[in-house]
Backbone as a chain_set.jsonl record, in Angstrom:
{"seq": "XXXXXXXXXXXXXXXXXXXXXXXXXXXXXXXXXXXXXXXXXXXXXXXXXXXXXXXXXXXXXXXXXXXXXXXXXXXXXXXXXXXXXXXXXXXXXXXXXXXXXXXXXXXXXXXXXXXXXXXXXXXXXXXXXXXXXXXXXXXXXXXXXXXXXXXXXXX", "coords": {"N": [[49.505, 94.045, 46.976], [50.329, 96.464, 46.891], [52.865, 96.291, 45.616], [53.128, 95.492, 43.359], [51.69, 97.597, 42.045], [53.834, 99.771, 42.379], [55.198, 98.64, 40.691], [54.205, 99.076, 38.531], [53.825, 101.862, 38.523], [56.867, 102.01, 37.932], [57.698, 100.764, 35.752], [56.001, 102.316, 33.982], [57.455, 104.689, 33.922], [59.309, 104.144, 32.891], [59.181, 103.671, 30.489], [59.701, 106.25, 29.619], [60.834, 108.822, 27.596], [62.544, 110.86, 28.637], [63.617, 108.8, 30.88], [64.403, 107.065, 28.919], [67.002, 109.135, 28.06], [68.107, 109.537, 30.392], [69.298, 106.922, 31.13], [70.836, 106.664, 29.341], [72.629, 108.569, 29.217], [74.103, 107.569, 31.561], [75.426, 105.365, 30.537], [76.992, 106.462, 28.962], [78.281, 108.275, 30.227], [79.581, 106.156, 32.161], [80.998, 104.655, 30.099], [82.992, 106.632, 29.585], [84.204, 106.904, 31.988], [85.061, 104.293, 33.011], [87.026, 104.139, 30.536], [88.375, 106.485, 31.076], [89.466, 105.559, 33.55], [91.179, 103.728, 33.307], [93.362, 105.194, 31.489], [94.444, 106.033, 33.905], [95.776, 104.198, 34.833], [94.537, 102.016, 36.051], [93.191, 98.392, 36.47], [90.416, 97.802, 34.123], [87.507, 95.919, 35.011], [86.754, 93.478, 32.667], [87.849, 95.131, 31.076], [86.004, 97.116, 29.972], [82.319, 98.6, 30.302], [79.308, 97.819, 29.923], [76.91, 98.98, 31.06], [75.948, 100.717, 33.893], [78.031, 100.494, 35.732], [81.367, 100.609, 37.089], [84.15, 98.074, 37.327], [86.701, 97.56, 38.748], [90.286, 96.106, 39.063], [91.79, 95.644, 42.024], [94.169, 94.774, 42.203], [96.616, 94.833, 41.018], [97.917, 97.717, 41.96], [98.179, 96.93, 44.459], [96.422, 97.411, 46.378], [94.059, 96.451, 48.599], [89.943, 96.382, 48.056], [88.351, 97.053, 50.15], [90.053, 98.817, 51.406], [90.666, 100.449, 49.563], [88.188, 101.23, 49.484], [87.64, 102.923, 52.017], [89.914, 105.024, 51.444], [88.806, 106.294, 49.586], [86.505, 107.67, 50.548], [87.306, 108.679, 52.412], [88.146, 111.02, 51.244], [85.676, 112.103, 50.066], [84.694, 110.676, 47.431], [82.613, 108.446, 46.618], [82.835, 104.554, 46.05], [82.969, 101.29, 46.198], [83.184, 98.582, 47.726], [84.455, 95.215, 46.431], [83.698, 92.346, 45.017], [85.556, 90.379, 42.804], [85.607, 88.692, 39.427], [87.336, 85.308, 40.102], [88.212, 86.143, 42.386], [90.169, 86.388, 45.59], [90.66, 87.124, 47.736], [88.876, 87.542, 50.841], [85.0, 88.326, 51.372], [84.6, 90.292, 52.649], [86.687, 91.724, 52.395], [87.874, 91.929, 49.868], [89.207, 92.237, 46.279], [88.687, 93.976, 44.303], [87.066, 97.166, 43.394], [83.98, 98.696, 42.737], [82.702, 101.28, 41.065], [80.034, 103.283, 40.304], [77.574, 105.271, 38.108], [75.007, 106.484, 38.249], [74.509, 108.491, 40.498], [75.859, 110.789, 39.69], [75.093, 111.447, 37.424], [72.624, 111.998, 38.344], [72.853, 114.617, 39.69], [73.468, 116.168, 37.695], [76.376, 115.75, 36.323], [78.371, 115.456, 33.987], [80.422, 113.972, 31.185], [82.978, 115.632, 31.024], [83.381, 116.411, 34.309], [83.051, 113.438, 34.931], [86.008, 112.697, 33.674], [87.253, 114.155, 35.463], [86.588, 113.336, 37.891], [87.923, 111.185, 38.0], [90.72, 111.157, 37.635], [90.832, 112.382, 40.084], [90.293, 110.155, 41.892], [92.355, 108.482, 40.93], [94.771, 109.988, 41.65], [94.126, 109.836, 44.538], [94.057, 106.646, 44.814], [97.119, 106.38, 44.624], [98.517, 108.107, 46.454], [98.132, 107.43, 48.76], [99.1, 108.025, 51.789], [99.424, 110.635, 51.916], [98.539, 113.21, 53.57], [98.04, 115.943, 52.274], [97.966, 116.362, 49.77], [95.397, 114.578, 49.606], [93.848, 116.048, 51.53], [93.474, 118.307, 49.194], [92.497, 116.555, 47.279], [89.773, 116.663, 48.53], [89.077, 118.946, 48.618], [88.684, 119.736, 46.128], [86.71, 117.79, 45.268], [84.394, 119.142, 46.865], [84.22, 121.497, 46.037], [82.874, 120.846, 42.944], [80.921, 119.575, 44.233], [79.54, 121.621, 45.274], [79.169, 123.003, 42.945], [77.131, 121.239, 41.581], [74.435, 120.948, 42.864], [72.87, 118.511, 45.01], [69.505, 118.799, 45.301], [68.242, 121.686, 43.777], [68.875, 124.87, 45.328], [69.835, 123.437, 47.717], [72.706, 123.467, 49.941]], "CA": [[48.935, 94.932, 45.987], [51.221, 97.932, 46.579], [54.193, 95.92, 45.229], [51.824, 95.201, 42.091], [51.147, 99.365, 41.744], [55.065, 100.346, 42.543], [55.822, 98.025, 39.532], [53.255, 99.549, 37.149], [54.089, 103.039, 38.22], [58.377, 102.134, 37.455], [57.523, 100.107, 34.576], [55.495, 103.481, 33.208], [58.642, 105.94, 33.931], [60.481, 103.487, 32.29], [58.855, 103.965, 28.974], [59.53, 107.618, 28.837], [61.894, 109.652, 26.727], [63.459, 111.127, 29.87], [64.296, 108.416, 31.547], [65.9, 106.619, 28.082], [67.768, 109.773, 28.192], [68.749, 109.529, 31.633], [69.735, 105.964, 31.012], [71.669, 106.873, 27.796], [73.519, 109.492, 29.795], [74.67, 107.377, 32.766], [76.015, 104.553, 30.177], [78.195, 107.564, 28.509], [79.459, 108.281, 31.492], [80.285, 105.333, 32.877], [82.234, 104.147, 29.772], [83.711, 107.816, 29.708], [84.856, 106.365, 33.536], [86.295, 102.75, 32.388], [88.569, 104.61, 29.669], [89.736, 107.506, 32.232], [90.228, 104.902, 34.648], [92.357, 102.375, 32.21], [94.177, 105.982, 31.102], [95.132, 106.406, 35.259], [96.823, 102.993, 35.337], [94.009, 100.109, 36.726], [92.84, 97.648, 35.555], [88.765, 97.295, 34.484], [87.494, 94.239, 34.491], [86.258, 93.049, 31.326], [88.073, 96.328, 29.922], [85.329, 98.451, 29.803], [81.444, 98.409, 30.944], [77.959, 97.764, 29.447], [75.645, 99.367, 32.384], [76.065, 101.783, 34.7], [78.853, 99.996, 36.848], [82.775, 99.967, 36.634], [84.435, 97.216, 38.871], [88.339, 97.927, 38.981], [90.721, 95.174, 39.5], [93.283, 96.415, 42.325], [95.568, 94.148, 42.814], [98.011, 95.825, 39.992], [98.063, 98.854, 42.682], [98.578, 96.749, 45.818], [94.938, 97.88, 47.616], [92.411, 95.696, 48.818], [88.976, 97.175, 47.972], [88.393, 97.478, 51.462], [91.486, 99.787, 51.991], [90.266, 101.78, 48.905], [86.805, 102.438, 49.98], [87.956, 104.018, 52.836], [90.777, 106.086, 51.07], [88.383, 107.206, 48.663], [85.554, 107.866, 51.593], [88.163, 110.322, 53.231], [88.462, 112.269, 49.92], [84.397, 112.473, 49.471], [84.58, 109.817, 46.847], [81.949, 106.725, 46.785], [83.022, 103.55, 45.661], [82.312, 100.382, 46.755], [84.823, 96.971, 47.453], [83.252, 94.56, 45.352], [84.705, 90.938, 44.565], [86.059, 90.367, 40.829], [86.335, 87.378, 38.523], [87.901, 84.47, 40.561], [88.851, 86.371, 43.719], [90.824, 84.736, 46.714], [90.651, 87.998, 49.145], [87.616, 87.21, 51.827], [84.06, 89.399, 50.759], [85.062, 91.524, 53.695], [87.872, 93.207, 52.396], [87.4, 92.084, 48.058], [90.085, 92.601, 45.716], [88.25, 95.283, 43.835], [86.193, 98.508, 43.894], [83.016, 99.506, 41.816], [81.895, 102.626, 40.524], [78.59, 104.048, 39.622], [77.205, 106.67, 37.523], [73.21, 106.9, 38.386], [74.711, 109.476, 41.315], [77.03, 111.769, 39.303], [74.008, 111.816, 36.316], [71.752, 112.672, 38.892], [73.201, 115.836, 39.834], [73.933, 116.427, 36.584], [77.319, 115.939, 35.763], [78.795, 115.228, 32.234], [81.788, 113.405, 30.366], [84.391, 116.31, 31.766], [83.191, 116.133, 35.335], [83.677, 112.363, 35.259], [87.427, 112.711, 33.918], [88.361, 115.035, 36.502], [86.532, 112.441, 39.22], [88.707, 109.856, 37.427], [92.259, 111.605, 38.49], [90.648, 112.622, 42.059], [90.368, 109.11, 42.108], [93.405, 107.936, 40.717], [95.163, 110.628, 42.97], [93.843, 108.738, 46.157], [94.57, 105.715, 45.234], [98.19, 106.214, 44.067], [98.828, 108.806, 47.265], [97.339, 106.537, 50.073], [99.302, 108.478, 52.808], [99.976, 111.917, 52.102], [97.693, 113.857, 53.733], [98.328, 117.325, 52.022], [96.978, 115.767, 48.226], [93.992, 113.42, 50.409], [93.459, 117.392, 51.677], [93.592, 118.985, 47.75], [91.162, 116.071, 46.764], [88.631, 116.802, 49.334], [88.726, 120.76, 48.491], [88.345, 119.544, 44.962], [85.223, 116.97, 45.651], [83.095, 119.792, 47.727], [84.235, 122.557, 44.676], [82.492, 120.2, 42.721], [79.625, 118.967, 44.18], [78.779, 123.036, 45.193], [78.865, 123.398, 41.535], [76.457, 120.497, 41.13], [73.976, 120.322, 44.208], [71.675, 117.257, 44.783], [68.86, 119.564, 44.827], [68.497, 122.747, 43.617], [68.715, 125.334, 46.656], [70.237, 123.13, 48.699], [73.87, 123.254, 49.777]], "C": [[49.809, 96.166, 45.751], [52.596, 97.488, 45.554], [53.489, 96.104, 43.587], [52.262, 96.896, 40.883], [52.502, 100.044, 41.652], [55.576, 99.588, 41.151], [55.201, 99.107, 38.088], [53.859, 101.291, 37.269], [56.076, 103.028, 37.518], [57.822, 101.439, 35.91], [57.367, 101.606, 33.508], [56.037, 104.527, 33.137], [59.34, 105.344, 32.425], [60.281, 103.67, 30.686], [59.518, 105.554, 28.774], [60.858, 108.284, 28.481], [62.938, 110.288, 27.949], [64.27, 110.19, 30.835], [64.841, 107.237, 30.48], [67.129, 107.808, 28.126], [68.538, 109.898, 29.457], [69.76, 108.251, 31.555], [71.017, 105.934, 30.032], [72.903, 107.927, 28.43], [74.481, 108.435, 30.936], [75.757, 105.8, 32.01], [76.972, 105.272, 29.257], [79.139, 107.506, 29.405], [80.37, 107.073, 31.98], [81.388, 104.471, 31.815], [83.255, 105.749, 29.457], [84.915, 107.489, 31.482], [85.679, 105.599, 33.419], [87.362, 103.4, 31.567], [89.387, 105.56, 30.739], [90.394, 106.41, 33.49], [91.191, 103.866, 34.234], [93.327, 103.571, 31.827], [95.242, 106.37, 32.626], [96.178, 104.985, 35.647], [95.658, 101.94, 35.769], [93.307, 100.164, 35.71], [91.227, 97.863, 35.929], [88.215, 96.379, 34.277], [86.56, 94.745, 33.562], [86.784, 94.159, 30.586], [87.095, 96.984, 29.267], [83.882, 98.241, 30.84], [80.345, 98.607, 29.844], [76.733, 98.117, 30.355], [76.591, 100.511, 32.846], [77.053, 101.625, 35.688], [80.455, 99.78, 36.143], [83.218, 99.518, 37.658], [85.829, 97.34, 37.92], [88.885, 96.434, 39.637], [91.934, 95.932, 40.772], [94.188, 95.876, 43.001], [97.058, 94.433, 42.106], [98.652, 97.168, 41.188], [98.554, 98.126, 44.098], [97.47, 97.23, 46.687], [94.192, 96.763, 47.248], [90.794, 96.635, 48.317], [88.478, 97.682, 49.234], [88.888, 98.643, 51.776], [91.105, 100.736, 50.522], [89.1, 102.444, 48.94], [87.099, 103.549, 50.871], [88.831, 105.352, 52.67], [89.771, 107.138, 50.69], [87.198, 108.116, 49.458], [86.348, 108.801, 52.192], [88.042, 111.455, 52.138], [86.844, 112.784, 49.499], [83.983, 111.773, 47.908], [83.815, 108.345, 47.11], [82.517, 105.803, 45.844], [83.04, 102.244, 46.582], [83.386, 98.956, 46.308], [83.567, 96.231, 47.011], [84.599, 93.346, 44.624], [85.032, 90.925, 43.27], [86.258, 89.175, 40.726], [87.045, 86.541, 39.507], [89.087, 85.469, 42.079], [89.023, 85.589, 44.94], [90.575, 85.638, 47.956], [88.865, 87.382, 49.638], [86.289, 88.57, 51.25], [83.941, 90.062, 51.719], [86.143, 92.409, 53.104], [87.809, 93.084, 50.496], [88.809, 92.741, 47.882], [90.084, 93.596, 44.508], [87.385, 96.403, 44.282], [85.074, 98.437, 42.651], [82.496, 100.495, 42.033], [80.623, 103.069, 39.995], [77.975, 105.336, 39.244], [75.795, 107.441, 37.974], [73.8, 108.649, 39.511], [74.805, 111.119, 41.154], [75.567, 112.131, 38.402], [72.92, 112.917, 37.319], [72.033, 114.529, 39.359], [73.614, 116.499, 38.83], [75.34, 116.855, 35.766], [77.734, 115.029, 34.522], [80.368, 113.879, 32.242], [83.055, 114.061, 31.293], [84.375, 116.437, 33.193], [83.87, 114.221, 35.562], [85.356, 111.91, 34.7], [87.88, 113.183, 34.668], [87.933, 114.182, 38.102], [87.382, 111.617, 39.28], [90.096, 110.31, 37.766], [92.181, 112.273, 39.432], [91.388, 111.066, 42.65], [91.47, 108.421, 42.127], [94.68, 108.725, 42.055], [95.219, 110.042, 44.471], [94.523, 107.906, 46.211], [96.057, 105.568, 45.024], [98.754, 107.555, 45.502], [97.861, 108.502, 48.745], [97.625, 107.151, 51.158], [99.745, 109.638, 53.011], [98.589, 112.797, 52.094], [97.056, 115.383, 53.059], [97.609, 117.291, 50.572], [96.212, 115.085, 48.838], [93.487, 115.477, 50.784], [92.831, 118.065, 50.684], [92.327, 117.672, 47.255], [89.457, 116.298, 47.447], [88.157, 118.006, 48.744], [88.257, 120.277, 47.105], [86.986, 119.204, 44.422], [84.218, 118.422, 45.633], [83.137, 121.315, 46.961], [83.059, 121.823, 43.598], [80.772, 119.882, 42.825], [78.573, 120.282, 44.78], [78.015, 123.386, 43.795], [77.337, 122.663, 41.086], [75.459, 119.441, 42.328], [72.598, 119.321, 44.204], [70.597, 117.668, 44.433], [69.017, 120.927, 44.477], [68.125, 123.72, 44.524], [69.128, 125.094, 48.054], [71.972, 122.89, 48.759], [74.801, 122.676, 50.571]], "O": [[49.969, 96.742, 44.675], [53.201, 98.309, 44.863], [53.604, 97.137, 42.928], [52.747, 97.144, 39.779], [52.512, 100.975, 40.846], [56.493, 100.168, 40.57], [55.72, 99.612, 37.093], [54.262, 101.888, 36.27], [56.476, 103.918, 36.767], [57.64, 102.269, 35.02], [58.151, 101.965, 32.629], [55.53, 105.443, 32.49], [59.701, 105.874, 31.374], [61.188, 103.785, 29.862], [59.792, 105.905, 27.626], [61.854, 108.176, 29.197], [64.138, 110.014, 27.932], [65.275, 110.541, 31.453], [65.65, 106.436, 30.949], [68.268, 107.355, 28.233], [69.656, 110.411, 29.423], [70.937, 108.431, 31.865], [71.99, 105.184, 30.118], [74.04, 107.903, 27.959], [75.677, 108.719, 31.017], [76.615, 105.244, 32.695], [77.832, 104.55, 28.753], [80.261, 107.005, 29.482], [81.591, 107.083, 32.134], [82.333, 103.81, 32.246], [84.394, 105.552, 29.035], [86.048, 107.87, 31.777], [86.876, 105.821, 33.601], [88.54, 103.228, 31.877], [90.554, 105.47, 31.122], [91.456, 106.487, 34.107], [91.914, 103.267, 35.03], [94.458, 103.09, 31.767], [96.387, 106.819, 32.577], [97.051, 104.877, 36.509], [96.104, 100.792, 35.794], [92.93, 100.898, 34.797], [90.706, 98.015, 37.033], [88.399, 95.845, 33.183], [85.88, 95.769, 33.501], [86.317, 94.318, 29.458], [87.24, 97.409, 28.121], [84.059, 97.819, 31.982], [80.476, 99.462, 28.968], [75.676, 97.491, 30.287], [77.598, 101.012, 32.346], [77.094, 102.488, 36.564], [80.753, 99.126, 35.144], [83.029, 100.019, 38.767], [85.919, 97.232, 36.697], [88.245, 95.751, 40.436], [92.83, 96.678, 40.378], [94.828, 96.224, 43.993], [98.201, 94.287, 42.54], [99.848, 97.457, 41.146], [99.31, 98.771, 44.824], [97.775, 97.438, 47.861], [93.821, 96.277, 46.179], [90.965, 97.853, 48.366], [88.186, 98.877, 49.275], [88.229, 99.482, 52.39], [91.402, 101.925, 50.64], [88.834, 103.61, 48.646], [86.911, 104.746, 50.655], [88.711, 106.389, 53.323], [89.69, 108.299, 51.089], [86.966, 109.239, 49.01], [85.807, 109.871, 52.47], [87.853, 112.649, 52.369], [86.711, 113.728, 48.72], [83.063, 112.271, 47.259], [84.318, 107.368, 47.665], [82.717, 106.267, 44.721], [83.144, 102.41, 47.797], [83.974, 98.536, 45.311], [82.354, 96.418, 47.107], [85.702, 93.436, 44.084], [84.502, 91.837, 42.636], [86.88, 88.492, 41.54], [87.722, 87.387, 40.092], [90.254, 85.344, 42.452], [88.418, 84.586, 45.319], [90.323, 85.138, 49.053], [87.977, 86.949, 48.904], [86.697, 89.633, 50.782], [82.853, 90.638, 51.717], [86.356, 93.595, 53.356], [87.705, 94.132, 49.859], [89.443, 93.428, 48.683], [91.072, 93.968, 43.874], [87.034, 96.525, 45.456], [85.508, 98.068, 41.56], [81.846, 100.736, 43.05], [80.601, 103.054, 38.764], [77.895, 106.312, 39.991], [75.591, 108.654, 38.021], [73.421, 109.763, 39.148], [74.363, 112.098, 41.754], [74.958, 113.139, 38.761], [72.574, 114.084, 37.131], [71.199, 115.422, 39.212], [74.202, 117.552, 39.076], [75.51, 117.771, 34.961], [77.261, 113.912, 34.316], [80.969, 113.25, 33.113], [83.844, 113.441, 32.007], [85.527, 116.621, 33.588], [84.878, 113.894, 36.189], [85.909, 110.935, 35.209], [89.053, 112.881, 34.89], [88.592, 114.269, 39.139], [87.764, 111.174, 40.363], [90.66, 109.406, 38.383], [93.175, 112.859, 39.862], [92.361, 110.822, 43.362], [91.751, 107.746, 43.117], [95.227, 108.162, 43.002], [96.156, 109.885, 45.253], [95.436, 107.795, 47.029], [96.398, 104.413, 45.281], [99.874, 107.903, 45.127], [97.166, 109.227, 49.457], [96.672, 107.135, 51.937], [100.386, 109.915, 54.025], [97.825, 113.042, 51.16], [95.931, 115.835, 53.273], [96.761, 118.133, 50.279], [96.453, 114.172, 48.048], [92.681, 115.978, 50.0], [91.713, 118.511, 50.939], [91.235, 118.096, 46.878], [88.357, 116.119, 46.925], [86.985, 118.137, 48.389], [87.06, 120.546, 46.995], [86.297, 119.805, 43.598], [83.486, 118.746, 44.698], [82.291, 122.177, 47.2], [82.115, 122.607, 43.505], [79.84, 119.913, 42.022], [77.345, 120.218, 44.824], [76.887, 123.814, 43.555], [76.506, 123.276, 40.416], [75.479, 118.247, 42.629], [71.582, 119.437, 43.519], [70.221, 117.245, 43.34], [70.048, 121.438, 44.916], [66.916, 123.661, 44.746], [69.024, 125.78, 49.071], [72.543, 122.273, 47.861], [75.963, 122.563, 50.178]]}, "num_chains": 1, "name": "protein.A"}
């Protein structure tokens, strides 16, 4: 019965003007993401996105998705290894990454927030071992997500 009642109450968000606008915002973003991230050099699969998700091909770059979660996880960057189109790497390590917007929306960041995540990002993955820019993206991140805190009051 609760499952029943948890449906009816999402179902009844789902109608409302706020959360098409929420929805409408996080599919901006995220093709505002696919173009900055096709302008940094990788590839997106299917060359762009229709939802809230961009999955990156990165075998043009030479990273496993594996080996870029973790880059990007040092820098205060989420992304997530995530298999692609006819992949051969094992679903332990995946030959891509995906991205998601619901996060960034939620805290309320925009279009110009997600270009400047988009050459954090690119930054990482194109400076895999120099600690001194992996340093400069971190300070960057937690500039950032001060500006734009999960809740309000909390830091």
């Amino acid at each position: 019965m609760h499952i029943i009642a948890a449906k009816a109450v999402a179902f009844g968000e789902a109608l409302q003007t706020d959360f098409k606008t929420y929805m409408k915002k996080n599919l901006d973003n995220a093709n505002v993401l696919a173009e900055a991230l096709m302008n940094e050099g990788l590839v997106v699969v299917m060359g762009g996105t229709n939802n809230h998700l961009v999955l990156v091909d990165l075998r043009t770059i030479g990273l496993t998705g594996k080996e870029a979660e973790t880059i990007l996880d040092e820098v205060g960057i989420t992304g997530n290894k995530n298999a692609i189109p006819h992949d051969t790497a094992s679903p332990l390590v995946t030959s891509g990454i995906r991205f998601g917007t619901p996060a960034v929306i939620s805290r309320g960041l925009g279009p110009k927030q997600m270009k400047e995540i988009t050459r954090l990002i690119g930054l990482a993955l194109k400076n895999t071992k120099n600690s001194t820019v992996k340093d400069q993206i971190l300070g960057s991140v937690h500039e950032m997500t001060s500006q734009f805190p999960l809740c309000e009051g909390l830091h």
